[in-house]
C-alpha positions as CSV (number, residue, x, y, z in Angstrom):
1,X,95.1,35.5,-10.4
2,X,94.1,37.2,-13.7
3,X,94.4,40.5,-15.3
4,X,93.3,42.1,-18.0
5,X,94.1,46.1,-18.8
6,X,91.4,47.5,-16.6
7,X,90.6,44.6,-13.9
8,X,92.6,41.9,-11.4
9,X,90.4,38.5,-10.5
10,X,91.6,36.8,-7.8
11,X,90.1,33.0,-6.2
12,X,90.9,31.6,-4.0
13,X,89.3,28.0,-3.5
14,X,89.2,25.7,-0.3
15,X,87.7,22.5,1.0
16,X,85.3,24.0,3.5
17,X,81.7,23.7,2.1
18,X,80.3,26.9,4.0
19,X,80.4,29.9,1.6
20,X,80.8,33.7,3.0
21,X,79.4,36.0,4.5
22,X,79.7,39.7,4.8
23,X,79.8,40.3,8.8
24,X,80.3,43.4,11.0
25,X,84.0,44.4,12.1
26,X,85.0,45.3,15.4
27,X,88.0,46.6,16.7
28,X,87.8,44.0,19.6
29,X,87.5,41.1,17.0
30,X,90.1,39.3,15.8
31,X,88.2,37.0,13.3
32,X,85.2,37.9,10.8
33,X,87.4,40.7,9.0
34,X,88.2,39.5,5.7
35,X,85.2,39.1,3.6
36,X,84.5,43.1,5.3
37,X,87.7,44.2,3.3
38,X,86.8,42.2,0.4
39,X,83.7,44.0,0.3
40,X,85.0,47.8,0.4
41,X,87.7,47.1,-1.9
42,X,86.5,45.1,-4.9
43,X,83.8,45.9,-7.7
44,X,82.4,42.6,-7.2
45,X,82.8,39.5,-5.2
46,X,81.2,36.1,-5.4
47,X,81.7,32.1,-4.5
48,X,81.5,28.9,-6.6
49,X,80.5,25.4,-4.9
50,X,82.2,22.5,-5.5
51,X,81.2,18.7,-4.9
52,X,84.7,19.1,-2.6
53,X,84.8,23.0,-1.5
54,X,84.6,26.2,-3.0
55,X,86.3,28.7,-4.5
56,X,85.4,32.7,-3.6
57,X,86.1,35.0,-6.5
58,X,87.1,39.1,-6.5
59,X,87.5,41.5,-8.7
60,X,89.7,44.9,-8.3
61,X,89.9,47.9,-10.8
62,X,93.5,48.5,-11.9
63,X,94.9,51.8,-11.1
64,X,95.2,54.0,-13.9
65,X,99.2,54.0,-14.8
66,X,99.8,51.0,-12.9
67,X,102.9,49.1,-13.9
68,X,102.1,45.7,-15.5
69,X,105.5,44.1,-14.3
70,X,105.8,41.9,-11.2
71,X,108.5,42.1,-8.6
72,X,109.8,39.6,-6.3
73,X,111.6,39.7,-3.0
C-alpha cells in the first residue's frame, strides 16, 4: 500500500496467470463480487502480468480531513 496526500494504491499480486474481470453481482452469488466493488469504489484499477502471476492494482481518493495515522487492534 501507498499513499500520497490525495490518493491510496493498493496491489495485491498472486500466482494465478488469469487477470480480472468485471462481472455482474447477484444477491444469490457468493463468488464474482470483488472486482464489482473494486470497480464502484476506486478511480482506477488495473493488473500487471508476471512470468509467475500477477499483481491487480487500485487506486482510492483520500477523504478530505482524513487522519494520516494508522491504528492497530
Amino acid at each position: 500500500m501507498r499513499r500520497t496526500r490525495a490518493l491510496i494504491r493498493v496491489e495485491v499480486t498472486d500466482l494465478s496467470p488469469h487477470l480480472p474481470v468485471v462481472g455482474r453481482s447477484s444477491i444469490r452469488v457468493t463468488r464474482g463480487r470483488g472486482m464489482v466493488l473494486v470497480e464502484q469504489l476506486c478511480r482506477r484499477w488495473g493488473a500487471v502480468r508476471h512470468a509467475v502471476g500477477k499483481t491487480v492494482w487500485a487506486v482510492l481518493a483520500r477523504r478530505p480531513g482524513s487522519s494520516t495515522t494508522t491504528s492497530t487492534g
